[in-house]
N, C-alpha and C positions, 0 to 999 in steps of 0.2 A: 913677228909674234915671239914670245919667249918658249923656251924648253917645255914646262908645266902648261901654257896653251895648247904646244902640240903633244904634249904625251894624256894633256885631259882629254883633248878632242879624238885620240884614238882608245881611250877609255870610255867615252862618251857613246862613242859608234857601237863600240864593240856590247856596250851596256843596250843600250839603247833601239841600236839597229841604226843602218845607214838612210836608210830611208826616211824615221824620225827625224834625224841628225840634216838631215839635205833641206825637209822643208823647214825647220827653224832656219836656216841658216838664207834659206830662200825668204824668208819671212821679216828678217834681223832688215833694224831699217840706223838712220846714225842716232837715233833716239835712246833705241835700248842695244844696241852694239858695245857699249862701254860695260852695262847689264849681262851680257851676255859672254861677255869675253873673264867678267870677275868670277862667272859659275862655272865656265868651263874648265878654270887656273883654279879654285879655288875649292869645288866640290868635286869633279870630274879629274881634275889635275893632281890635289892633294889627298883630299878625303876615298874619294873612289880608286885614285893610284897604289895607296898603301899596299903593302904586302902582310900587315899585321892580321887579319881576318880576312877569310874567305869571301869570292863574290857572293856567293847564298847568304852565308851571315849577316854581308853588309846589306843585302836586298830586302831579308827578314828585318832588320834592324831598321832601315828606311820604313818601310811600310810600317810598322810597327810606330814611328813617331809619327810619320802624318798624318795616322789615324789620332792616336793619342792627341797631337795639337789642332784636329779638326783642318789641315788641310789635303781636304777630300778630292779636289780638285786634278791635284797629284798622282791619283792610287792608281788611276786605269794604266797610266802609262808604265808605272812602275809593277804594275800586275803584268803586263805585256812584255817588260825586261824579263820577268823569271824564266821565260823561255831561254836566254841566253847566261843569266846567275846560275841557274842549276835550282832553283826555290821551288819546292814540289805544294801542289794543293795543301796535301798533308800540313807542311808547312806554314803557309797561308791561314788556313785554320787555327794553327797555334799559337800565330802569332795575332791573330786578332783574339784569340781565347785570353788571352793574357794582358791586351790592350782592355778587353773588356772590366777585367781585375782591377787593373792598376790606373788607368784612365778613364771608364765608364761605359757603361753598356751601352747608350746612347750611340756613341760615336763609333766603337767597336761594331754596333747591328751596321749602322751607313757604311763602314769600311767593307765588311760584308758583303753589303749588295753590292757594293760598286765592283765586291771582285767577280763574284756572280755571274755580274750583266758581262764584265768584260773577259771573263772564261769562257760564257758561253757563244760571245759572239770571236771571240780565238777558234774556240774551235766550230765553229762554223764556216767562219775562213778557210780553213783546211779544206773542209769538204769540197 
């Protein structure tokens, strides 16, 4: 594997959690392995690696578009990285305040819930 494979894939963990990280990788079949290895080099590697902005910025900034292009699909898990970005609720809130503005209230309330549901059962994890 190249350099930007392994330095996304310790972006990736450290973003992510190893755990996340273990069952994709447990998951990864030769199908979507070629899929897999372009997001790790390419958002994980590049975009995630930068030293230009903060992990928190870049986590508001993520959640913030996949609200805005409606993929919803995304949010739990990247609700679940703030743990490790430093992205405070406070934050969260803002940035879907703002999704609501500039991309639509619609999609903003779904972002919402879904961070909601997946706060709530974080911190229930805990207990």
């Amino acid at each position: 594997m190249s350099d930007r494979f392994d330095k996304g894939m310790e972006v990736r963990r450290s973003v992510l959690g190893d755990a996340h990280v273990d069952r994709a990788e447990a998951n990864k079949t030769a199908f979507d392995e070629p899929f897999q290895t372009l997001i790790t080099e390419g958002a994980w590697g590049t975009v995630w690696a930068s030293d230009g902005i903060t992990p928190r910025e870049r986590s508001m900034l993520t959640l913030a578009l996949l609200a805005a292009l409606g993929n919803f699909e995304e949010i739990p898990m990247h609700i679940r990285a703030t743990l490790r970005t430093g992205a405070s609720k406070s934050d969260i809130q803002e940035v879907f305040q703002h999704v609501a503005i500039y991309a639509g209230v619609p999609r903003a309330n779904n972002a919402l819930s879904l961070a909601k549901k997946t706060f709530a059962e974080m911190e229930e994890n805990q207990q």
